[in-house]
Phi, psi and omega in degrees: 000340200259320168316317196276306184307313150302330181304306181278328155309306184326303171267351174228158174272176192305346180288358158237177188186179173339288149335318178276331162292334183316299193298328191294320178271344173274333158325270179325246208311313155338293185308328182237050168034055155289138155300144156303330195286318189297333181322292169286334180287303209303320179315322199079006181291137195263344160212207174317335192322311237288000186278004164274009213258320216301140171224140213318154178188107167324340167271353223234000000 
């Protein structure tokens, strides 16, 4: 994890993080009609959270 976070720190400023990918790959996948069950898998969510990540989008 500490290896990726310099990495991703390098190129974004710190105002983003984790959460924010989260929220960014279930937006995105949500948005090019994935199922919920590939949603959660692709996430690794053991349930349903990941429908809190989902963020308003007009495509979605």
């Amino acid at each position: 994890r500490s290896w990726f976070d310099g990495k991703f720190f390098a190129l974004l400023d710190r105002s983003f993080g984790g959460h924010s990918l989260r929220a960014g790959g279930a937006t995105f996948y949500a948005s090019i009609g994935l199922s919920e069950d590939i949603i959660q898998a692709l996430g690794r969510w053991s349930s349903a959270s990941w429908k809190i990540y989902i963020r308003d989008n007009p495509t979605v």
